[in-house]
Structures are given as structure tokens and as C-alpha cells.
C-alpha positions in Angstrom: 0.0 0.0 0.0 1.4 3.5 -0.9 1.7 6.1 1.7 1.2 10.1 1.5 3.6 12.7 2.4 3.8 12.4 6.7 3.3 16.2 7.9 6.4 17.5 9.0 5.1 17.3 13.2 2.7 17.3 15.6 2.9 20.1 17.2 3.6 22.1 13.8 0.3 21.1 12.1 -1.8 21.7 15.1 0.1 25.4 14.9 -0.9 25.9 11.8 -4.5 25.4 12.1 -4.6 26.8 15.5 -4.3 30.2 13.7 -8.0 30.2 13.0 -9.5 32.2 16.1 -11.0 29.4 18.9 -13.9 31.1 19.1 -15.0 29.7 15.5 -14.5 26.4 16.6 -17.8 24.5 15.7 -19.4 22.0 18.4 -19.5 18.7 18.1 -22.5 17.1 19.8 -21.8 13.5 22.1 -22.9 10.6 19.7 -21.7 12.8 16.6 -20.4 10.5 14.3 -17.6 11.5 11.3 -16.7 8.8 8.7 -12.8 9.1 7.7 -10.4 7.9 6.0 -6.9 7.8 6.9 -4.3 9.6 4.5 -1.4 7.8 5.1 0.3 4.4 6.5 1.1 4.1 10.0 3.6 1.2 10.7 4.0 0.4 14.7 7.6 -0.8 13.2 8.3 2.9 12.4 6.2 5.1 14.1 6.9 7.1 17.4 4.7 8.5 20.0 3.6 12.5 19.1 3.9 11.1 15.2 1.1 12.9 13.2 -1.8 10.6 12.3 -4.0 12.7 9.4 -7.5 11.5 8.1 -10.2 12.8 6.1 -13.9 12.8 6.2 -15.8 10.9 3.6 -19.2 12.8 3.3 -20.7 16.1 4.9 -21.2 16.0 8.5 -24.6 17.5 9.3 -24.6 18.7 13.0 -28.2 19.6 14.9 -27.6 23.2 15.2 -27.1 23.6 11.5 -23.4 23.5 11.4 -21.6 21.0 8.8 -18.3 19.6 8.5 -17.6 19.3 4.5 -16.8 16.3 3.0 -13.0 16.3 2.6 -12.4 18.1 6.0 -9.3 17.1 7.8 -9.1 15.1 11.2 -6.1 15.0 13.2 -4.7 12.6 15.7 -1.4 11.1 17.0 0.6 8.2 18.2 0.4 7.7 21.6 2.5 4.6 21.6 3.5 1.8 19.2 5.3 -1.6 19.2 6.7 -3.6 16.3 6.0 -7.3 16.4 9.0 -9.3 17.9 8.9 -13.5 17.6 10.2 -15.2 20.6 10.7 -18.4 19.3 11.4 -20.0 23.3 8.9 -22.6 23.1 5.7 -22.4 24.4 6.7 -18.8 25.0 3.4 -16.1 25.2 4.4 -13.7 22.2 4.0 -10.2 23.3 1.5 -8.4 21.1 2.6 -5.5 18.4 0.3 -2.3 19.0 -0.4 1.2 17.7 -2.4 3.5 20.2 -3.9 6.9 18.5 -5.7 9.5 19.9 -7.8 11.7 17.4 -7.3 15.2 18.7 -8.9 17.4 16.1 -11.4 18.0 13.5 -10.4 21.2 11.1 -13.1 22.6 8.9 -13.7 26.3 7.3 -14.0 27.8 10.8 -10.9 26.3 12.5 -9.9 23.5 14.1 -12.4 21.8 17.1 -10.6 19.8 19.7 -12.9 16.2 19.9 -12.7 13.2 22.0 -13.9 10.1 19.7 -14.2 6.6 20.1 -13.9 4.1 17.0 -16.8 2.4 16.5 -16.2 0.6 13.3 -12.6 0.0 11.5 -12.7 -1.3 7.8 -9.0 -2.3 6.0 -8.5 -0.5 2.3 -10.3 -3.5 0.7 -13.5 -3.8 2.5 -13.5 0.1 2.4 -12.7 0.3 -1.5 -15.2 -2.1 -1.9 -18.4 -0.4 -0.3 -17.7 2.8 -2.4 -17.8 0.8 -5.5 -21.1 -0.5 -7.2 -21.4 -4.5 -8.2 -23.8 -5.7 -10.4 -24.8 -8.4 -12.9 -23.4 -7.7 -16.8 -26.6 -5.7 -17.7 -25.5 -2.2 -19.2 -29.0 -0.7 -17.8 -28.3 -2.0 -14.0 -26.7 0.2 -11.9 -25.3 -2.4 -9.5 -25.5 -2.4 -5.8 -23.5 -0.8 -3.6 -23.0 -2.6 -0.3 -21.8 -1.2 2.7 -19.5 -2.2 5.4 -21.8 -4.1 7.8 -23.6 -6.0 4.9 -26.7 -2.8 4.5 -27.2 -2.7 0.5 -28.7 0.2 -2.0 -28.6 0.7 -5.5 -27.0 4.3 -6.3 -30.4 5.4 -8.1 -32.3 4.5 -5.0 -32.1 6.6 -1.8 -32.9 3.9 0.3 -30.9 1.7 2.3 -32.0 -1.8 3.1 -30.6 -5.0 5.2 -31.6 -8.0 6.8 -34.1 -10.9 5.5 -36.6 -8.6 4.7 -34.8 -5.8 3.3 -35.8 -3.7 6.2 -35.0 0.2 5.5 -32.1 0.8 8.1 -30.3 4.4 6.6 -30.8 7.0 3.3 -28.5 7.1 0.4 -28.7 11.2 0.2 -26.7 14.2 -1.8 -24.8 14.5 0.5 -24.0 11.0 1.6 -25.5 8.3 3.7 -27.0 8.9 6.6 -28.8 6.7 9.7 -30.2 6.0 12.8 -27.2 4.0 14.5 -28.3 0.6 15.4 -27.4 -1.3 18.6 -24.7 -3.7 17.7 -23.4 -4.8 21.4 -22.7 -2.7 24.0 -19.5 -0.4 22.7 -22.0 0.2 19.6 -25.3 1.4 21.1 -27.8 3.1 18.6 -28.9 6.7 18.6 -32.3 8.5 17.7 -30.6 10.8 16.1 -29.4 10.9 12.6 -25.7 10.6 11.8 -23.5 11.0 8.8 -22.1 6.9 8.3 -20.2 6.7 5.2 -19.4 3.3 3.6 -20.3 1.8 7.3 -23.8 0.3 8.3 -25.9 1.1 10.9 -25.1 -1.8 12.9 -21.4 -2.0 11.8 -19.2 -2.3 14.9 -15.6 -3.4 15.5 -13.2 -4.4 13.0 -13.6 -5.3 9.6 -10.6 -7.0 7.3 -7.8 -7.0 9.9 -7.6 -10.5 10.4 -5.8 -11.3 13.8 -5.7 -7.9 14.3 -7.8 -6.8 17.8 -9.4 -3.3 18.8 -9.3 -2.0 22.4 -10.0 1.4 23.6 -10.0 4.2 26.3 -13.0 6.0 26.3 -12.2 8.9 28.8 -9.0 9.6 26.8 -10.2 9.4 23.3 -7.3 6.5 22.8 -7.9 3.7 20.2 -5.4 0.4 19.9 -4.5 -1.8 17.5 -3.1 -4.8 18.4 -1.4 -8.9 17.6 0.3 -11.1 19.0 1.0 -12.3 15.1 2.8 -9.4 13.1 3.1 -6.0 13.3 0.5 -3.8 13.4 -0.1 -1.7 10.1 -2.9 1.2 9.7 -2.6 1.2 5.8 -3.7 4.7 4.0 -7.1 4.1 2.7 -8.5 2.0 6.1 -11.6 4.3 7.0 -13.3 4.7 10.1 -16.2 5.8 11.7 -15.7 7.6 14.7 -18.0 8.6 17.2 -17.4 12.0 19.4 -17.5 11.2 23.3 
């Protein structure tokens, strides 16, 4: 997977946005959630703690007082701490695990940059991402093809809704400006809402990981921090993984 250009530093990026008076700063509601997608590889072999980690959002984020983050809008966040993946081949030895920890710190739009606290409710690789922006259909020129989301939900792009389950149950809205739901409960890290938020590629009900294999998600909600972690190879957050995260 190629990589983007790494900002030169934390501390320098935040700077530069922090120009933008505070008072500007838009507010970000709890339960607020802000599909991304992350701009560039973080490898737990190479990164450092205070490292820049730089996404994007994937559709407008409508917010109840009338404010929006834009599609496109840039999301900061850093390494908190990160291990590579070490094999001790002592037999029957416990293989300590490989991690990346990052806190998502900011959310930048026209106004300036908002300081957020987020959780990750749902974590899709490049693949399963790629895939639920892109449209599969039978070899009919006239079919549109369905586009099906992370989480299994399903819509056809000339069709504004969004069904899943057995019955084809309409669970979100395929809209102008994106998709957008109630959140479903999906266990008790993923509770639903009743109101309705911007989700991206991601269902309703999608929760956890999706495509990262041994790969296992933990999280500290009171700091915002999110972990990646295997006891099987070193973590990698590939550019192109998205997220939907989900303000504290």
C-alpha cells in the first residue's frame, strides 16, 4: 500500500491550524459520528509516539444546530504509543503483542480547528473500504449495480434507500450528501442513537473491525485513545482503512 507525504510534526500542524480564532470552533455534539479515511500508512515498526496521524472525512457531516463539517475536511490525531512485532521463538513462550495506540485530537473545517474526543466504533482495511464505495452488479448495461456497505446494509445508487436483513428492512438514506442513519445497537461499545448521523461506507449496525484479520481493537473512552493490536505481526494502519468515529 502506498503512503502520503507524513506532515512534518505534531505540534507544527496543530500550529498551523490553531491560527483560526477558537472562538469559531464549531461543536461537536456526544454521539456525533464522522466517517474518515486515513491519508497515510502508520507502521507500529516505524512510528513514534507524538507522530502525526491525518484522516479525512468521507461525506458532509450535518450537525443539529445547523453546522456541517464538508466532506474532505481534515481530522487530526497522534501516536500515543506503538510496538513492532518481535517473535520469541522460546517454546511455548506467550508472544507479546505488536500495538499502535492513537488519539484523534482534532477536527479542522472552514472555521478552524475543534478539539474532539472520539471513540472508533467501526474500522474497515483498504479492501472492505474500497469495496463499499464501489457498485457490483450483474453484466446488464441498464443495472446500476448495488452498492454494499460495510456491515452488509445494500442500496442501488439510483435509490435513496438503504435496506438489510431478511426482509430488506430500510435501516439508513442514500442522500446528496451521503448516507445517513439512525445508529443501530450492535453490542454494547455500539449502542444506537435517535438521532441521525452521517455513516459513510459503514452500516448502521457496523461495529468493531472489519478485514484485519488477527488484528484486535481496544479502547480508552475517557482519553479518546484507540489500539490496535497482535500477537501475530506487526500492526499496520494502511492509507485508505476508514473509520467511523464517534465523538465522546
Amino acid at each position: 500500500m502506498s503512503s502520503y507525504s507524513r506532515p512534518l510534526s505534531f505540534l507544527a500542524l496543530l500550529g498551523s491550524v490553531a491560527m483560526v480564532p477558537a472562538s469559531h470552533a464549531i461543536t461537536l455534539p456526544a454521539q456525533t459520528t464522522i466517517p474518515v479515511i486515513f491519508t497515510h500508512t502508520e507502521n507500529a515498526a516505524e512510528a513514534k509516539a507524538g507522530d502525526v496521524v491525518t484522516a479525512k472525512t468521507m461525506q458532509v457531516v450535518l450537525l443539529p444546530n445547523g453546522d456541517q463539517i464538508p466532506k474532505g475536511s481534515m481530522v487530526i490525531g497522534h501516536i500515543v504509543e506503538a510496538r513492532p512485532f518481535n517473535f520469541d521463538d522460546t517454546p511455548y513462550a506467550a508472544q507479546q503483542a505488536s500495538y499502535l495506540s492513537i488519539k484523534i485530537d482534532q477536527v479542522v473545517n472552514k472555521s478552524g480547528p475543534s478539539s474532539v474526543v472520539t471513540s472508533v466504533r467501526a474500522l474497515a482495511d483498504p479492501i472492505s473500504a474500497k469495496e463499499a464505495l464501489t457498485a457490483h452488479g450483474i453484466d446488464e448495461t441498464d443495472f446500476p449495480g448495488t452498492v454494499t456497505l460495510v456491515g452488509g446494509a445494500h442500496y442501488s445508487p439510483v435509490d435513496k434507500h438503504v435496506t438489510d436483513g431478511p426482509d430488506d428492512d430500510i435501516v439508513a438514506y442514500n442522500k446528496k450528501q451521503g448516507v445517513f442513519a439512525h445508529l443501530l445497537p450492535a453490542g454494547a461499545s455500539c449502542p444506537g442513537t435517535q438521532t441521525e448521523q452521517s455513516v459513510g461506507v459503514f452500516s448502521p449496525d457496523a461495529c468493531g473491525l472489519f478485514g484485519f484479520g488477527s488484528v484486535h481493537l481496544s479502547e480508552d473512552a475517557a482519553s479518546g485513545t484507540f489500539r490496535l493490536a497482535s500477537t501475530h505481526h506487526t500492526v499496520v494502519l494502511y492509507a485508505g482503512s476508514a473509520a467511523l468515529l464517534q465523538v465522546q
